[in-house]
N, C-alpha and C positions, 0 to 999 in steps of 0.2 A: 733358414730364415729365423727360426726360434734362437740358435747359439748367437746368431747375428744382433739382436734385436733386444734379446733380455737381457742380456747383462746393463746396456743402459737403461731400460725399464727400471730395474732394482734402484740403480745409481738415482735415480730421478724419486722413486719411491722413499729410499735412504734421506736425502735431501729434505724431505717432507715429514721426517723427524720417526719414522719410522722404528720400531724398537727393533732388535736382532732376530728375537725370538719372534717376532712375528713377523718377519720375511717370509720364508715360506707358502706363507698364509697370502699372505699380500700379492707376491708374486702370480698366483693363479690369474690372477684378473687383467694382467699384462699377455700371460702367455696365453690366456683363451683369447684375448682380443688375436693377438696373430691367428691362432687357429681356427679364428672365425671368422676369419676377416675374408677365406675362399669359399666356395661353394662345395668343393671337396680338397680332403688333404689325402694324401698316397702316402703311403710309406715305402721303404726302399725294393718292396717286390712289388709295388702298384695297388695294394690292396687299398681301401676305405681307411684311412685313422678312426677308430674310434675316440668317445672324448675318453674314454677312460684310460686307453693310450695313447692320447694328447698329454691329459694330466701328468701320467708317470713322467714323458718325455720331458715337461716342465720342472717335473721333482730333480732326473737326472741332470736334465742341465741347471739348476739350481746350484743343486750338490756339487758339480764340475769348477763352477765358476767360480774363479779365482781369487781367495782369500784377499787380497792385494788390491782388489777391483771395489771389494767392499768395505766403503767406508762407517765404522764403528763410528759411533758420537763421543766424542772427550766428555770427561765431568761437568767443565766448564762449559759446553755445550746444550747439557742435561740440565745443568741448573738453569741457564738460560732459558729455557722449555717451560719447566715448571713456575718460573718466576713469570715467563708470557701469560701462565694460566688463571 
């Protein structure tokens, strides 16, 4: 569900002008929505997820997801941004 589901999270977050450096950060709040979104999550031997290996799992699949998928902002982009502000 999480591999499924966050990488367009990010794309959507990205979109939203989002710096690089602060993906990571951001992304949390997309991957606890799925994680929270059940009354329990199981991991692959049935045991309870905890959130603290929720999180990693969102760090992992972060770190997985595919350079190519993440769209950086061009300069012209950026100045656009700051000139919005």
């Amino acid at each position: 569900m999480l591999k499924a589901e966050l990488p367009a999270a990010l794309a959507h977050l990205q979109r939203g002008n989002i710096a690089p450096v602060d993906l990571a950060q951001a992304a949390i709040g997309p991957g606890m929505a799925i994680y929270t979104r059940y009354s329990k999550v199981l991991d692959a031997e049935g045991k309870a997820l905890t959130v603290r290996e929720a999180l990693a799992l969102i760090n992992q699949t972060l770190a997985k997801t595919p350079k190519a998928t993440l769209v950086y902002p061009t300069r012209r982009a950026k100045r656009a941004n700051r000139a919005a502000w």
